[in-house]
N, C-alpha and C positions, 0 to 999 in steps of 0.2 A: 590384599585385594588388588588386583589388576584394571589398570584405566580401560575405558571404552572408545573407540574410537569410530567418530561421526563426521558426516560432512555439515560445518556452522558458519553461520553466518549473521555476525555482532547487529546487534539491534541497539544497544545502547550500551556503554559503560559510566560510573562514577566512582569518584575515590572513596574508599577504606582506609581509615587508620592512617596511619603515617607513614606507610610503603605501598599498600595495595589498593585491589581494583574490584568491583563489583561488574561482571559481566553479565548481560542476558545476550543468549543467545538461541537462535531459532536454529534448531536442531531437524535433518531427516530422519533421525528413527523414535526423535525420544521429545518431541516436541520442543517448545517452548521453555529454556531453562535459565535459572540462573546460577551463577558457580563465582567464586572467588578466585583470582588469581592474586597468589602471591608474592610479595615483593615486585608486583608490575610497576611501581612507580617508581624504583630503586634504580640511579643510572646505568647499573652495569645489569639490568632484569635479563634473564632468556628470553618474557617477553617483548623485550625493546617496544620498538612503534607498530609488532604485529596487531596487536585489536585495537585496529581503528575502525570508527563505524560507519558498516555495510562492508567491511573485510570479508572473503569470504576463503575459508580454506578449511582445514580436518583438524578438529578441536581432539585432544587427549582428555575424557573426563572420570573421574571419581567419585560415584554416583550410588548412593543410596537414597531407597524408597522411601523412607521414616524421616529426611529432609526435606527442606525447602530449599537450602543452599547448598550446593556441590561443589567441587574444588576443580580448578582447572589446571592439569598437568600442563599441558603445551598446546600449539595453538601454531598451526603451520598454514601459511599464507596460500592460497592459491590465485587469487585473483582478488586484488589489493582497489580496483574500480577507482582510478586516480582522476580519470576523467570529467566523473560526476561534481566533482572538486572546484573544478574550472570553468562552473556556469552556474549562478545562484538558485536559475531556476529546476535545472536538471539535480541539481544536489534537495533543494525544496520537496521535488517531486518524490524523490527517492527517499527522502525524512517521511515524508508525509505519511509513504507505504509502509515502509517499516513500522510506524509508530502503530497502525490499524491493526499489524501483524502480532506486533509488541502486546498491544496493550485487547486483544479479542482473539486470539487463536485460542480453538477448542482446550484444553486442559489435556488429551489423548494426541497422541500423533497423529498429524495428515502428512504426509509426504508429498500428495500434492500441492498444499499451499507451499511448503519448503520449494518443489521446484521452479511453481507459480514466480514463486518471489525470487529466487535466482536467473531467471528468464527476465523479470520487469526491469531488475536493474541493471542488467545487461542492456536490456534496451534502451531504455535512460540513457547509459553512458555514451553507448555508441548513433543513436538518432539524429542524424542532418536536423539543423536548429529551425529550419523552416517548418520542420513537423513538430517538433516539442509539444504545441499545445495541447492537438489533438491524441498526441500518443499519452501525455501523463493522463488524459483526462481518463485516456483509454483504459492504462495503466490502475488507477484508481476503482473504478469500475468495475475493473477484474476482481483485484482483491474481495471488492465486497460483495461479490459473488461468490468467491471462492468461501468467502468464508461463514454463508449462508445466508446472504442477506439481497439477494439481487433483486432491481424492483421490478412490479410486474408489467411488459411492457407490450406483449401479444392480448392483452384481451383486459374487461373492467379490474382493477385492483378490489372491486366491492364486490359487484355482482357476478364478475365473470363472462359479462358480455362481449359480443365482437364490438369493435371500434372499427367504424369506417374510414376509409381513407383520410387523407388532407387534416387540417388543423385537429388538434387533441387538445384536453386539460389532463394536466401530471397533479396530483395531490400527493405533495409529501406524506399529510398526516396517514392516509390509507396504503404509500408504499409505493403507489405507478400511476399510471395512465387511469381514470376514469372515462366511464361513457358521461352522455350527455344527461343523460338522466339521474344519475349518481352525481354530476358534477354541480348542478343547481343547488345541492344542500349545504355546498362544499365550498373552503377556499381553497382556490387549486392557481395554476399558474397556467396559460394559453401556451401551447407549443405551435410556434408553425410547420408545416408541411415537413419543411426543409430539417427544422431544428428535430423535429421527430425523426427521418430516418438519421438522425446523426446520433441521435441517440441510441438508438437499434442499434446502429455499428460498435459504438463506444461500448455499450452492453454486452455485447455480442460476437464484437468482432474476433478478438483474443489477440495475442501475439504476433503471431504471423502474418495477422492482417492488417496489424497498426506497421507493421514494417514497409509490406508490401503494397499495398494500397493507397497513392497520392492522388487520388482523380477525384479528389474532394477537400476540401477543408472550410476553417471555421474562421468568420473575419474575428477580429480583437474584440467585438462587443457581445459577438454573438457566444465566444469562448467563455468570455467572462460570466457571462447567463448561464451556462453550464455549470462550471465550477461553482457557483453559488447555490444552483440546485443541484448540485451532488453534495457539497458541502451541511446543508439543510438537511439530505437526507441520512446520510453518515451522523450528522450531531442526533438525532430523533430516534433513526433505528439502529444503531448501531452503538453508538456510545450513552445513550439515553441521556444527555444530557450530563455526561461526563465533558471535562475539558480536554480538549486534544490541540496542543502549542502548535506542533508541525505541520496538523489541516490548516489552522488558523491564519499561518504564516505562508503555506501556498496558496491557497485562497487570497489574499490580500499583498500576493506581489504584482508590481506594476508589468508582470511579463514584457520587458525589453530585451530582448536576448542579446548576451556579449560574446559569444562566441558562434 
């Protein structure tokens, strides 16, 4: 049987045995996988220090249907993202993503969340540290859209009604924005004006705009409000109350940025 050859990008690895490695890996054509590599722990391995995680380069794999573990021929580097490395919070951010992708991608291929996710930590790595906040939060966001869960933030998350301008309530339990009348039954949380189109963007914006885009940002308090209400909503609809280490741990950094 002849390997297959993909474009991956390491989401997590752990040791096996006494020489090898248990890889997942998010895969473009074959989704979310995991495969053995072995003797990767062995000092003279082929794989040396290539899958390291959020590596990203063209996996050789040996893949059949009738498993759950595949074996990993090779694993050829493309863009190694050293940079992410060198800032707690840009590496947080980029654990964060990955684990969303890791642990809730469909079971079928999407190629688009594959390139989604190659694009965010790109961005990560490379982002003027002045933007960090607003691009992870952006970054995050993305994902849980991408991967079906985006909340609802043009019109009631119950009813379906329009929301008028200025001040909103966001209800996690219902998923978005409520109107006012849906919001009376409700524990919900007060957005202001300002916090709500930042919301819109972070939703909505996508890539290109969390790059391009500085004629706004989020003070330190007003960030932190965010990420606690994405955080909330991710725990509820997405992981339903599964534990997620790497939400947990960007959520609950002091954001001082060192580089």
């Amino acid at each position: 049987m002849a390997p297959i050859s993909t474009p991956a990008i390491v989401l997590h690895t752990f040791p096996y045995g006494e020489s090898s490695k248990i890889v997942r890996l998010a895969t473009r054509e074959h989704g979310v996988l995991s495969a053995i590599a072995k003797g990767a722990r062995r000092p003279k391995s082929r794989f040396g220090a290539r899958i390291q995680l959020l590596s990203e380069g063209i996996a050789q794999l040996y893949i059949k249907q009738t498993r759950d573990l595949q074996t990993l021929a090779e694993f050829d580097v493309e863009n190694q993202r050293v940079d992410l490395s060198h800032d707690v919070v840009r590496y947080a951010s980029a654990t964060a993503i990955a684990e969303l992708v890791l642990r809730f991608s469909p079971e079928e291929p999407h190629p688009e969340i594959y390139q989604l996710l190659s694009a965010l930590l790109d961005t990560l790595a490379e982002i003027e540290t002045s933007r960090l906040a607003e691009v992870s939060l952006g970054a995050m966001w993305s994902i849980v859209g991408a991967l079906g869960f985006a909340p609802a933030i043009d019109g009631c998350a119950v009813d379906g009604r329009a929301i008028g301008a200025g001040d909103a309530d966001f209800s996690v339990a219902d998923g978005g924005l409520v109107c006012a009348t849906c919001a009376r039954a409700r524990e919900t949380s007060r957005i202001g004006a300002d916090d709500r189109a930042a919301l819109r963007f972070l939703v909505q914006g996508g890539v290109a705009s969390m790059i391009d885009d500085g004629t706004w940002s989020l003070s330190p308090k007003h960030a932190a409000a965010h990420r606690r209400l994405l955080s909330r909503f991710v725990r509820l609809h997405v992981a339903e109350g599964r534990e997620l280490r790497a939400l947990d741990f960007w959520e609950g950094l002091p954001w001082v940025a060192t580089s």
